[in-house]
C-alpha positions as CSV (number, residue, x, y, z in Angstrom):
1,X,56.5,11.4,-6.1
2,X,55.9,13.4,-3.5
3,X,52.7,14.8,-4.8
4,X,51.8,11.0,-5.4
5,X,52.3,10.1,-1.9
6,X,50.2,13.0,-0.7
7,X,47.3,11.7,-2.7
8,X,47.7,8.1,-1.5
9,X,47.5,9.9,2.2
10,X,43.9,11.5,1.5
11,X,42.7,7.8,-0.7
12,X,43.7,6.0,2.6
13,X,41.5,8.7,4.4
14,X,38.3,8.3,2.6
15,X,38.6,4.9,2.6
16,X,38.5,4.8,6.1
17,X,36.0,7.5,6.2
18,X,33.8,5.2,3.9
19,X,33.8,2.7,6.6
20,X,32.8,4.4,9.3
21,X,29.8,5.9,7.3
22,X,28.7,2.6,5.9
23,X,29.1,1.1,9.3
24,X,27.0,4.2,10.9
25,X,24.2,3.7,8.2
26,X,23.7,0.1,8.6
27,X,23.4,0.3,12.6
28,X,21.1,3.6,11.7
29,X,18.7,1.1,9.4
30,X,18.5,-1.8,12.1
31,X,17.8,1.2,14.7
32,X,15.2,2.7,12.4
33,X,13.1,-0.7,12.3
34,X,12.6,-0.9,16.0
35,X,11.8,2.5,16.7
36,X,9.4,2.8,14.0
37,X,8.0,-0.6,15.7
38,X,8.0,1.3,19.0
39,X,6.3,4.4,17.0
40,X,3.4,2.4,16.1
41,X,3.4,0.2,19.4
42,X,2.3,3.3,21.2
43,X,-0.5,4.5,18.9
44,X,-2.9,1.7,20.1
45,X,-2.4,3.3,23.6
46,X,-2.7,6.8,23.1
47,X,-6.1,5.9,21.0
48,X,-7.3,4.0,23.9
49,X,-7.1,7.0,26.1
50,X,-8.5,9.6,24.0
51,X,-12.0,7.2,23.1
52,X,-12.4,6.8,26.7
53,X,-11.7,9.9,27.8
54,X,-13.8,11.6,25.0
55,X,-16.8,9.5,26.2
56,X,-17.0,10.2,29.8
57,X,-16.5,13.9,28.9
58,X,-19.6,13.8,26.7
59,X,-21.1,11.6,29.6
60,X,-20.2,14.4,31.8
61,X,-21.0,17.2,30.1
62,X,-21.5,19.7,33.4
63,X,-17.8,19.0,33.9
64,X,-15.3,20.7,32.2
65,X,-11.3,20.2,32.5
66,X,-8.8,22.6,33.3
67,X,-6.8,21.0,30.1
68,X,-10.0,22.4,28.2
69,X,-9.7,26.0,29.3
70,X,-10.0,28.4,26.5
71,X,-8.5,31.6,26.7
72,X,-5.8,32.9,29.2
73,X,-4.9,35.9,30.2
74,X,-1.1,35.3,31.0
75,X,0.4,35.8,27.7
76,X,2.9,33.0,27.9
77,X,3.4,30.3,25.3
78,X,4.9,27.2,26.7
79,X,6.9,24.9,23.4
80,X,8.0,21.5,24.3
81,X,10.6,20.9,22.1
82,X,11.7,17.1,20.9
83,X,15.0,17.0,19.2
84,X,17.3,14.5,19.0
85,X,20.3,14.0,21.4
86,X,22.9,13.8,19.0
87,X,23.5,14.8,15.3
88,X,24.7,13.6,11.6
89,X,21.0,13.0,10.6
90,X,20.9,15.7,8.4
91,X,18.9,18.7,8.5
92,X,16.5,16.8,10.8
93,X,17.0,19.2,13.7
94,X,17.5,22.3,11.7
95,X,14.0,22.1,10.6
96,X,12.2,21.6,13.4
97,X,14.5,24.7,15.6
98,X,13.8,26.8,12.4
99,X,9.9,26.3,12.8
100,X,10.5,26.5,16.9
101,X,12.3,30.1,16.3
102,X,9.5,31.2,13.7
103,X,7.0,30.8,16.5
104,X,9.3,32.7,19.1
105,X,9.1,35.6,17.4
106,X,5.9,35.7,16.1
107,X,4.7,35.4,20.0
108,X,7.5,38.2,21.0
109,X,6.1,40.1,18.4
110,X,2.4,39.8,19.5
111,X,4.2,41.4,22.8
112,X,4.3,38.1,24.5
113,X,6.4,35.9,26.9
114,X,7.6,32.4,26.0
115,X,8.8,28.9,27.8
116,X,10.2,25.9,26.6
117,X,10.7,22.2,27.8
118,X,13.6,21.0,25.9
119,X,13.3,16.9,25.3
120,X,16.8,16.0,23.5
121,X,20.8,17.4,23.9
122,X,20.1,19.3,20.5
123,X,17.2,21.4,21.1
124,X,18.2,21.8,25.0
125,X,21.8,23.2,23.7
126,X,19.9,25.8,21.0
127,X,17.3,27.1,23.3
128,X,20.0,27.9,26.1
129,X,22.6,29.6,23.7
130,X,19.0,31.8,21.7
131,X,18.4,32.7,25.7
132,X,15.0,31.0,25.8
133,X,14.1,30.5,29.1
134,X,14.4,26.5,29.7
135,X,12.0,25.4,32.5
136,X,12.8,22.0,32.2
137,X,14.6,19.8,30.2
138,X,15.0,15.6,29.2
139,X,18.4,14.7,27.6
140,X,20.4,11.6,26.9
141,X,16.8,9.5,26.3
142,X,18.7,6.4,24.7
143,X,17.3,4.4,21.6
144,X,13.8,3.1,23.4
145,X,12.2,6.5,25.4
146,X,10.5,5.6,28.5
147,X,7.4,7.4,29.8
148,X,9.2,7.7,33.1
149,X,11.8,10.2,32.0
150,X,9.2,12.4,30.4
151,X,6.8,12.5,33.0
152,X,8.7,15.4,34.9
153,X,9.6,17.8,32.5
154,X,5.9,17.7,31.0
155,X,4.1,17.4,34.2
156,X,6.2,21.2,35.3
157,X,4.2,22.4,32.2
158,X,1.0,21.2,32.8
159,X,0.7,22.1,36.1
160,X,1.7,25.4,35.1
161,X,-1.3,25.4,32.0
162,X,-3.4,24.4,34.8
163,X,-2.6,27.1,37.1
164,X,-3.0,29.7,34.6
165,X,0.5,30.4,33.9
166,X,0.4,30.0,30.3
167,X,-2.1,30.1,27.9
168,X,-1.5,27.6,25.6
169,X,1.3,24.7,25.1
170,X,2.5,23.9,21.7
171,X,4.0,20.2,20.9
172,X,7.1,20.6,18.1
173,X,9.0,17.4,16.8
174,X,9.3,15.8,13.6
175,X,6.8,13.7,12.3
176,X,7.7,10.6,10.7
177,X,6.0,10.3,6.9
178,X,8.0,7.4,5.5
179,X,12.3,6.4,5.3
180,X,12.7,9.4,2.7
181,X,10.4,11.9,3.9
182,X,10.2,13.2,7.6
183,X,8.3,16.8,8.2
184,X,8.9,19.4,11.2
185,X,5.4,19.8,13.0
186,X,4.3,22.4,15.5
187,X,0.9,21.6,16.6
188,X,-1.0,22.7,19.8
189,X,-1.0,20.4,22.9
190,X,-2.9,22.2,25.3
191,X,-6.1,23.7,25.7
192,X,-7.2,20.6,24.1
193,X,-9.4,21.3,21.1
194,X,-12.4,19.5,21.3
195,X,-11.3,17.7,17.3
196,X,-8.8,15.9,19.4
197,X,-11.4,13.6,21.4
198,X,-14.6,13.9,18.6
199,X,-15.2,10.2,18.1
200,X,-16.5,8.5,15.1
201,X,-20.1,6.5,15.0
202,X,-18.0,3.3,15.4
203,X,-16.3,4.3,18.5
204,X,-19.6,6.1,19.9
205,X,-21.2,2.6,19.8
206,X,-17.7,0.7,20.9
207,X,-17.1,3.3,24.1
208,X,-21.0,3.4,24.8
209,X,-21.0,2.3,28.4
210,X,-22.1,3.6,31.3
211,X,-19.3,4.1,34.2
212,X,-19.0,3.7,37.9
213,X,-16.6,6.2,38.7
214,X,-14.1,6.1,41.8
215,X,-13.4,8.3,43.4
216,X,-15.8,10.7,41.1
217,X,-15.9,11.8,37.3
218,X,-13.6,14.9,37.5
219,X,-10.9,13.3,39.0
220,X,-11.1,10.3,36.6
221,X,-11.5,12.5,34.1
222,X,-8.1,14.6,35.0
223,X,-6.1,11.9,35.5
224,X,-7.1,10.1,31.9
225,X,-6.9,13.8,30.1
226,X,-3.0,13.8,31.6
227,X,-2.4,10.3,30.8
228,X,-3.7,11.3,27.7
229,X,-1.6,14.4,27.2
230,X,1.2,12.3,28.6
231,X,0.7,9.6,25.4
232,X,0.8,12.7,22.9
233,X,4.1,13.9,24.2
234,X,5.8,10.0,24.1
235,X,4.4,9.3,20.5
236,X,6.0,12.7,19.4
237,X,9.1,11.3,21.1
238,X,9.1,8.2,19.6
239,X,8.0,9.5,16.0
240,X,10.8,11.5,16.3
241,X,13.3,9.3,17.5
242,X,12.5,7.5,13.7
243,X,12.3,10.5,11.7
244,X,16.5,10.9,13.4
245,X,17.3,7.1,12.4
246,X,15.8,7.0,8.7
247,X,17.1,10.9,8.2
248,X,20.6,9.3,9.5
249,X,20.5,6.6,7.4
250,X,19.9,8.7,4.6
251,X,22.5,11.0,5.5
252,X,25.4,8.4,6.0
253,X,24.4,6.6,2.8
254,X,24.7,9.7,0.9
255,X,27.9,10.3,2.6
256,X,29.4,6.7,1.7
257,X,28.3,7.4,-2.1
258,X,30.4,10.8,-2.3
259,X,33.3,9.0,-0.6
260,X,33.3,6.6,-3.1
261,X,33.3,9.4,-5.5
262,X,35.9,11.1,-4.2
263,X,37.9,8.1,-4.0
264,X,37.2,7.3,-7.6
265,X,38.4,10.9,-8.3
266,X,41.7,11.0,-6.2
267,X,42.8,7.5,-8.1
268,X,42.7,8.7,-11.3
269,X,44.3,11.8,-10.7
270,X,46.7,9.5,-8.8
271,X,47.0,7.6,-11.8
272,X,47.6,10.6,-13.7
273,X,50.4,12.0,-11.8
274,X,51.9,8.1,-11.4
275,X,52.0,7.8,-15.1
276,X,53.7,11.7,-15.7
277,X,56.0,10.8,-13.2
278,X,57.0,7.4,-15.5
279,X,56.7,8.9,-18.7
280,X,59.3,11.8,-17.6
281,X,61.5,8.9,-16.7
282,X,61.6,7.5,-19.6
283,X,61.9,10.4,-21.7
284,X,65.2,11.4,-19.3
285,X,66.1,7.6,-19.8
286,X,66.2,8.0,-23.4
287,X,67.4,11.5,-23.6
288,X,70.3,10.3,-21.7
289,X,70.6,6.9,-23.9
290,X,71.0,9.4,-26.7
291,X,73.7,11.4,-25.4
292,X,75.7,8.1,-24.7
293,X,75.7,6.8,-27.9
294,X,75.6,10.2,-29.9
């Protein structure tokens, strides 16, 4: 029963396999409620910011931001990427590196440069070994991002936008659509487009004040454009960081179903083999019986 034995061996395996999946897609579901909590906490913010900015811009229309500029000369695309730090969430990273390399050479191709800011261990590790040049990067963020540890590697981009470095700065993450459905996005962070701070009649007549401004408008209006820009990069972060729990949970429940599977499968061969193994027996048992008697 050797072959029997061997089989037990690899039932004993999946079985604990099983565990460990089921016990990884049940912390993955309590994880995936509070960050999609913390996803939708942070919206509240970032719309704050953007209907108070958007109205002292159109108060101050003379004054235009350097987050505004259209049109560089530089060449250079900056990406920040968001990926998650580590992996069995399925192709949740994939995607989103695909789209991020898709871009790459499409701006290589239009003969220009390219720089990244890599937020998570996943996309930090793929842009280094591709040879992307990495200005800065944010790894090992935990399961509840703080601002703080974004703040640097974003601000060496924007400062760098500012300074007409690069032309443009592109966002990439993964949006989060619902528990089954999560979608790779690249969308364009910087110049601002002036869609992104349009307001509605609603917030026109909410926002409609008039301001004292200290110390003047265009600093107030710098600092809330990269508090603003600074929301927009955290409520990637965070949408991502619940696209990676649901796409986990999905992963590791599929991966408990086909260990069950499997288990169901190597039993009844098991079975199989165990009841060859007896029926041989028997027929030596009774083979020999024979020859006794005969």
């Amino acid at each position: 029963m050797a072959v029997g034995k061997e089989i037990r061996g690899k039932i004993k395996s999946f079985e604990n396999t099983k565990k460990i999946t089921k016990a990884m897609e049940m912390v993955s579901a309590s994880k995936m409620r509070k960050a999609q909590d913390r996803m939708r906490a942070a919206r509240p913010y970032a719309e704050k910011i953007r209907n108070i900015t958007a109205n002292l811009s159109q108060a101050n229309p003379e004054y235009r931001s350097a987050y505004m500029r259209q049109g560089g000369n530089s060449k250079v695309t900056g990406f920040i990427v968001v990926t998650a730090d580590k992996g069995l969430c399925g192709g949740l990273n994939t995607n989103v590196l695909r789209a991020v390399t898709n871009e790459l050479r499409e701006v290589q191709a239009a003969g220009g440069a390219a720089q990244a800011v890599a937020i998570g261990n996943k996309g930090f590790t793929f842009l280094n070994r591709i040879g992307a040049k990495v200005v800065s990067h944010a790894t090992q963020l935990g399961d509840a991002p703080l601002l703080e540890k974004l703040i640097g590697p974003v601000k060496v981009m924007l400062d760098a936008f500012v300074e007409g470095k690069i032309d443009k700065v592109q966002l990439c993450y993964t949006r989060f659509i619902n528990t089954m459905k999560q979608e790779a996005v690249i969308e364009q962070l910087l110049p601002l487009s002036a869609n992104r701070l349009e307001q509605t009649a609603a917030e026109k007549a909410q926002y409609g004040w008039d301001y004292i401004y200290e110390p003047e408008a265009a600093t107030v209006i710098d600092e809330l454009l990269t508090r603003y820009i600074e929301a927009l990069v955290f409520q990637a972060v965070a949408e991502n960081m619940a696209s990676e729990q649901s796409a986990r949970m999905v992963a590791m429940k599929a991966a408990t179903e086909n260990a069950g599977s499997l288990i169901g499968e190597l039993k009844l061969v098991y079975n199989k083999t165990r009841q060859a193994a007896i029926t041989t027996e028997l027929s030596e048992i009774v083979s020999g019986a024979a020859a006794i008697s005969g």
